[in-house]
N, CA, C and O of each residue as an XYZ file, in Angstrom:
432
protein
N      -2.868    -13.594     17.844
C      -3.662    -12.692     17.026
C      -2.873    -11.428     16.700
O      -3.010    -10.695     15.721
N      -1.914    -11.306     17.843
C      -1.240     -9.901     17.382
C      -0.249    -10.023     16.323
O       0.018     -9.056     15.608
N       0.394    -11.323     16.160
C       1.404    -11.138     15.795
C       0.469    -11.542     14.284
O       0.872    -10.596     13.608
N       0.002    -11.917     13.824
C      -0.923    -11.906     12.493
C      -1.408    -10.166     11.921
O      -1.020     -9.601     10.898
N      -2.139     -9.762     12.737
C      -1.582     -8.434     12.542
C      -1.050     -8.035     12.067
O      -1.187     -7.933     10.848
N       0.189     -7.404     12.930
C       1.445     -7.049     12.811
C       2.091     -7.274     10.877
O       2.307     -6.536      9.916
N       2.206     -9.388     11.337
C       2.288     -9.906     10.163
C       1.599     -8.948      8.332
O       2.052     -8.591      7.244
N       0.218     -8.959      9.148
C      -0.682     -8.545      7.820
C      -0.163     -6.784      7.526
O       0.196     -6.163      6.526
N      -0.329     -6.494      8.752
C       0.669     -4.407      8.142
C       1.461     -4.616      7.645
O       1.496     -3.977      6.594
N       2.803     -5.651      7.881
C       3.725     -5.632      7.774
C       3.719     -5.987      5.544
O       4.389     -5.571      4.599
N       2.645     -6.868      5.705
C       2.737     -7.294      4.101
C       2.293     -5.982      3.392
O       3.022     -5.375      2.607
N       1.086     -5.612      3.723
C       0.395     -4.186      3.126
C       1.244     -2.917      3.103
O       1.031     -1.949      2.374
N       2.524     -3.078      4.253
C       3.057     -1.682      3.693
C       4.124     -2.010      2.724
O       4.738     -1.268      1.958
N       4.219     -3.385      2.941
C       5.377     -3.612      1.495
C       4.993     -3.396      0.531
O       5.746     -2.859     -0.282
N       3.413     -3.767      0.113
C       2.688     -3.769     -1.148
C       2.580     -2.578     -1.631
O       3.015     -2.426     -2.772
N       2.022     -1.476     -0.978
C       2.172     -0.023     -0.735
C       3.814      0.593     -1.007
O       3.798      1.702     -1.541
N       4.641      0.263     -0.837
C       5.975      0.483     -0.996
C       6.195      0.285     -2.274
O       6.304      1.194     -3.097
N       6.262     -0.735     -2.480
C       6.415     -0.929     -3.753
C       5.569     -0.620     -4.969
O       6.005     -1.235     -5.943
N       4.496      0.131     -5.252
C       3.723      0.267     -5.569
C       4.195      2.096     -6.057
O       4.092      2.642     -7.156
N       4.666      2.595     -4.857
C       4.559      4.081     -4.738
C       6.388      4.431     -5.320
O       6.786      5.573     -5.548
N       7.207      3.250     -5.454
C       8.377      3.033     -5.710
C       8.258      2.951     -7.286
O       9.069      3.400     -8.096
N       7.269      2.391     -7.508
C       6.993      2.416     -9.250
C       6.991      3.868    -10.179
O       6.414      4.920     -9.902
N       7.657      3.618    -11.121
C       7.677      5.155    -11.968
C       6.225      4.784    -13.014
O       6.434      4.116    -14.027
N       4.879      5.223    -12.724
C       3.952      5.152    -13.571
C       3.727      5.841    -14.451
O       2.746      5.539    -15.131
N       4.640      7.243    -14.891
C       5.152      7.431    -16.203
C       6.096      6.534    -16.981
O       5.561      6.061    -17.984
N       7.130      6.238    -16.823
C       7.378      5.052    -17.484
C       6.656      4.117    -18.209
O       6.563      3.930    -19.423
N       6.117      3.513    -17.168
C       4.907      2.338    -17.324
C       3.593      2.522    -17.995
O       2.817      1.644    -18.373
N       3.479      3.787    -18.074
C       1.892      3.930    -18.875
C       2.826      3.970    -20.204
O       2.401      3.068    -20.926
N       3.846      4.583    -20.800
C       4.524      4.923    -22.444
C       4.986      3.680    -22.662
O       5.057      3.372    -23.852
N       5.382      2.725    -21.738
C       6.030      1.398    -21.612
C       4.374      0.622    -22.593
O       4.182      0.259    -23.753
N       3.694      0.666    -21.599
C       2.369     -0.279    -21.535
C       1.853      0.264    -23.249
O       1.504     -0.630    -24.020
N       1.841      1.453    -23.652
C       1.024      2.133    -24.495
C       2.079      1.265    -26.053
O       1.437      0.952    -27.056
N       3.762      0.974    -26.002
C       4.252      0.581    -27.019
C       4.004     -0.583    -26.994
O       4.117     -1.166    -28.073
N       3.521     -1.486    -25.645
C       3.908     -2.896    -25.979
C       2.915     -3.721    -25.297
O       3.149     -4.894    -25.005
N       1.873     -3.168    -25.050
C       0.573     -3.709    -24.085
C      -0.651     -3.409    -24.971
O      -1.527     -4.269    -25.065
N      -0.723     -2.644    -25.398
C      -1.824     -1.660    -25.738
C      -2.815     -2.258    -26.605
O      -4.041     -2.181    -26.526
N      -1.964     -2.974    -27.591
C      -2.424     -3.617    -28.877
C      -3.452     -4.772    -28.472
O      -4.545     -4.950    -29.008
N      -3.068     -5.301    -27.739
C      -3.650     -5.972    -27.612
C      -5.053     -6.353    -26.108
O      -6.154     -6.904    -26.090
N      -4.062     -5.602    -24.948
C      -4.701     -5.192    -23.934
C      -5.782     -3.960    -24.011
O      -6.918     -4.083    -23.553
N      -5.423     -3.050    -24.487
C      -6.426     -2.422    -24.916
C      -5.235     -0.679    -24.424
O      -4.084     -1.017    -24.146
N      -5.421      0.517    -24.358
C      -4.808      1.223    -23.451
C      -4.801      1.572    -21.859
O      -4.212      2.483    -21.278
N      -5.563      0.651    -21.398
C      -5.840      0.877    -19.992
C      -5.640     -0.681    -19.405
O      -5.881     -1.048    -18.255
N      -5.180     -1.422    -20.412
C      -5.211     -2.686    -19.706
C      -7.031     -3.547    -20.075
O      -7.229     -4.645    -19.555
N      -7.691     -3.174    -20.591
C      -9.313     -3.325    -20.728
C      -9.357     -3.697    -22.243
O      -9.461     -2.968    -23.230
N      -9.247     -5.041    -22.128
C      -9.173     -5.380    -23.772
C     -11.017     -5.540    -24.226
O     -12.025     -5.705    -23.540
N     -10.799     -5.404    -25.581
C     -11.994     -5.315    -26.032
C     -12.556     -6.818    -26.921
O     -13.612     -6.925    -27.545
N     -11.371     -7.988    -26.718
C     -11.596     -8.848    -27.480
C     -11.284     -9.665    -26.748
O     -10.187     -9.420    -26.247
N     -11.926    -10.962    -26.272
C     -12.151    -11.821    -25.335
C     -10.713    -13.049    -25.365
O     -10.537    -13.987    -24.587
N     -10.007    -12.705    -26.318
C      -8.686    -13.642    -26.387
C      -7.932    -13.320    -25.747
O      -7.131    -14.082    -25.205
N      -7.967    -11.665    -25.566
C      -7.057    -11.190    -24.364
C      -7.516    -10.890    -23.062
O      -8.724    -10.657    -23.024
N      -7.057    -10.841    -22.232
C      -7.486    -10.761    -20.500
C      -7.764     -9.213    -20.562
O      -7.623     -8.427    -21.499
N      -8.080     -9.073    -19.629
C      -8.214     -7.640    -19.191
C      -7.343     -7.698    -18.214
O      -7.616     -8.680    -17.524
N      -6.146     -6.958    -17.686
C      -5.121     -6.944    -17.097
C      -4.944     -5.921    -16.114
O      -4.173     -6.038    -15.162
N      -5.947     -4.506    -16.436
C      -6.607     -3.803    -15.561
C      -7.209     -3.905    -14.309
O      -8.361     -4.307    -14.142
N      -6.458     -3.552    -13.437
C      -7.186     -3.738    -11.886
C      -6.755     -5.031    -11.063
O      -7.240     -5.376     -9.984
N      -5.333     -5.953    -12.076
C      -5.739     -7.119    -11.234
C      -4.247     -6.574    -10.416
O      -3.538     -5.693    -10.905
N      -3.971     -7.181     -9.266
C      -3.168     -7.272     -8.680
C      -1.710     -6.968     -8.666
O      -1.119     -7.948     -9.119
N      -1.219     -6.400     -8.469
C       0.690     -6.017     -9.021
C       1.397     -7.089     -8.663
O       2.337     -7.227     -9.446
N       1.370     -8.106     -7.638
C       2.009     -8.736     -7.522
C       1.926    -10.035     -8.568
O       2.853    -10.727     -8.989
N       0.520    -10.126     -8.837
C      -0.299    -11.066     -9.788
C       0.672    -11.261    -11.200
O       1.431    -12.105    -11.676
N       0.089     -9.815    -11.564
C       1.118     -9.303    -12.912
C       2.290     -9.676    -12.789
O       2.572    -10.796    -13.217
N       2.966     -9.138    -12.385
C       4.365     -9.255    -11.644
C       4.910    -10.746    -11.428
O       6.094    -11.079    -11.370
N       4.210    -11.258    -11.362
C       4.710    -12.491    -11.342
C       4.430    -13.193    -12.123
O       4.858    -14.330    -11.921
N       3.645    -13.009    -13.346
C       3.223    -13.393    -14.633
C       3.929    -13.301    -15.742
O       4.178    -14.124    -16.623
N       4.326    -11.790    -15.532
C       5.235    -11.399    -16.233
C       6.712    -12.080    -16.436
O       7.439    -12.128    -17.428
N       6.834    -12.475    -15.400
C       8.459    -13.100    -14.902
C       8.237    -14.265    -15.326
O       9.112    -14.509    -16.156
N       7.283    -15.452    -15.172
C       6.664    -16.376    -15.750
C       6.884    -16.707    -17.279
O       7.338    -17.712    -17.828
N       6.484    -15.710    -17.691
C       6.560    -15.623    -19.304
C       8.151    -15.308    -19.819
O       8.725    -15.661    -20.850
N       8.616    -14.505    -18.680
C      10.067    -13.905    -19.482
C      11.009    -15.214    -19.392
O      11.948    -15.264    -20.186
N      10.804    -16.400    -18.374
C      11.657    -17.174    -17.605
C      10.948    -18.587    -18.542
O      11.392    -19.663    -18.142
N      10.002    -18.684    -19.622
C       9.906    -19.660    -20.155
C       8.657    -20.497    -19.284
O       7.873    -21.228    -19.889
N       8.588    -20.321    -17.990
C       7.804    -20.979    -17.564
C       6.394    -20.888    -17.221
O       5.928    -21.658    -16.382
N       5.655    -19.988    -17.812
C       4.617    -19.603    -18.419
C       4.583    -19.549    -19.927
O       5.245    -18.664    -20.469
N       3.870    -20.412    -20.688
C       4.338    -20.282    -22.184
C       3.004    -19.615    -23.001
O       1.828    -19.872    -22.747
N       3.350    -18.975    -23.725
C       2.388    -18.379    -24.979
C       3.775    -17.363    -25.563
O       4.423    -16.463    -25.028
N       3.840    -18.109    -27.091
C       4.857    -17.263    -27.967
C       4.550    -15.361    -27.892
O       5.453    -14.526    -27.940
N       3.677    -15.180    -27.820
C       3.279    -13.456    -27.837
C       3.802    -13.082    -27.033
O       4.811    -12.422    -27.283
N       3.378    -13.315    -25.535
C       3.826    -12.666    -24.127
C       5.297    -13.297    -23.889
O       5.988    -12.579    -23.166
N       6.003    -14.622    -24.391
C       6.905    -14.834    -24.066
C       8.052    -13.680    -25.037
O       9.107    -13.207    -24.613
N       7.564    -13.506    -26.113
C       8.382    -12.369    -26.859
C       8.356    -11.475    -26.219
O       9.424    -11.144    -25.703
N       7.423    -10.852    -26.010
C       7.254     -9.500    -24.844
C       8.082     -9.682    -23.556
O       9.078     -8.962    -23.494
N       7.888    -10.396    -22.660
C       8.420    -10.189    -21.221
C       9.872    -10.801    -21.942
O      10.599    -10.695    -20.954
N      10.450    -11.170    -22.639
C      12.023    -11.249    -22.512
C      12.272    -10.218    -23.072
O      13.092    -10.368    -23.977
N      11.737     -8.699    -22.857
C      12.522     -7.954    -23.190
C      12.265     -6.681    -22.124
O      12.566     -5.542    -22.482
N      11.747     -6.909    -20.924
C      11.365     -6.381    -19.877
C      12.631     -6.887    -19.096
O      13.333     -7.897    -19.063
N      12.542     -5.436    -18.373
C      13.640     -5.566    -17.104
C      13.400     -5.760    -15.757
O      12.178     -5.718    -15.900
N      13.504     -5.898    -14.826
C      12.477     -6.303    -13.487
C      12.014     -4.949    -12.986
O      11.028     -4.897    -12.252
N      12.903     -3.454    -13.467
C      11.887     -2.551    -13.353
C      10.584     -2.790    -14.125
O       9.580     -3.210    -13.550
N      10.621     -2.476    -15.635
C      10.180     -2.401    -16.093
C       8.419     -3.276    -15.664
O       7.317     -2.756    -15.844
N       8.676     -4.603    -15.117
C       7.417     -5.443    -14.653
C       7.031     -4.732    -13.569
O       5.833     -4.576    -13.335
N       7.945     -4.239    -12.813
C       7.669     -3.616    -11.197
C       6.549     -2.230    -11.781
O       5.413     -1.943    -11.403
N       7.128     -1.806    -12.467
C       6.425     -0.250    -13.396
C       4.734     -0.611    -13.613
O       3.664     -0.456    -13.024
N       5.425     -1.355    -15.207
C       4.086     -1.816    -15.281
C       2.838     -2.531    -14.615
O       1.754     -2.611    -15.192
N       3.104     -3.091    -13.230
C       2.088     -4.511    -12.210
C       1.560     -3.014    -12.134
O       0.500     -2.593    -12.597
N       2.661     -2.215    -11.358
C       1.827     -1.524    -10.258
C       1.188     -0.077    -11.186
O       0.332      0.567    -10.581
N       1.482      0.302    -12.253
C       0.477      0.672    -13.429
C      -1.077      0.193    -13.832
O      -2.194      0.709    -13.822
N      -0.512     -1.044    -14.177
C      -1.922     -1.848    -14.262
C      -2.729     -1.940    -13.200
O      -3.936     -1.895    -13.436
N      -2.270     -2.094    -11.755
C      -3.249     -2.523    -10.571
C      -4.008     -1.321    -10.355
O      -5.137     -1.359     -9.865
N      -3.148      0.283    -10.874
C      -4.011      0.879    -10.483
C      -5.143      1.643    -11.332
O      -5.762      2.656    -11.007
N      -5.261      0.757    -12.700
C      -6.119      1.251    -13.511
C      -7.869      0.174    -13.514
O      -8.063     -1.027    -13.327
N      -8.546      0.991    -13.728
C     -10.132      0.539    -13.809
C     -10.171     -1.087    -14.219
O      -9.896     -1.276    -15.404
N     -10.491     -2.389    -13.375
C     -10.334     -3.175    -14.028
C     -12.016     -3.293    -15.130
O     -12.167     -4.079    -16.065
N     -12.942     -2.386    -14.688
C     -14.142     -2.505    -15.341
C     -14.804     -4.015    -14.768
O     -15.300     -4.594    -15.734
N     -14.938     -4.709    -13.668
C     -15.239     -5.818    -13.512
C     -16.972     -6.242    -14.052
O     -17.408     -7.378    -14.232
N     -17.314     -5.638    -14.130
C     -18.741     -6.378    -14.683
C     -18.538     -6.264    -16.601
O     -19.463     -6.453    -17.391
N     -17.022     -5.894    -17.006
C     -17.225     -5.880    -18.542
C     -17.643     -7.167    -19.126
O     -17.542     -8.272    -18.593
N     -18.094     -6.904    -20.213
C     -19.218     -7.861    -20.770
C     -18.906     -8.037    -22.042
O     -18.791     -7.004    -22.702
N     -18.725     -9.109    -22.611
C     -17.829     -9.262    -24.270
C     -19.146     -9.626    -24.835
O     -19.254     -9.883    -26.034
């Protein structure tokens, strides 16, 4: 039991690390040229084709993102987008997005 623990701090302060390692100026002027349009400016899209990207997870993102840049997540839009992201740049933006309002009861 201890070492699960241990285990579980040990993940949460990475998540936390990395998180607080993020430049979220960057990432909000980043998000605002190349997110916005369609995500909405907070990540809270207003049109049900796009996700709401707000509030979910940094690592989630983050690994979505890489997904799309690497071909192996496909949709032509986001695959244009993430091949032109740098692994800051996803690191910026996850942990941008995770920490904005995901609005969970929004309603289309």
């Amino acid at each position: 039991m201890k070492s699960v623990i241990a285990a579980t701090s040990l993940l949460l302060l990475a998540i936390s690390s990395s998180l607080q390692a993020a430049d979220l100026k960057a990432a909000e002027a980043l998000a605002g040229e190349q997110c916005a349009a369609c995500h909405g400016p907070t990540g809270v899209s207003q049109n049900p084709e796009w996700p709401i990207i707000a509030g979910q997870h940094a690592d989630y993102l983050a690994r979505t993102l890489r997904q799309y840049r690497s071909g192996e997540r496909e949709d032509p839009l986001m695959q244009g987008i993430a091949a032109g992201l740098s692994d800051e740049d996803i690191r910026n933006l996850s942990a941008w997005y995770a920490r904005q309002d995901g609005l969970k009861t929004k309603q289309y």
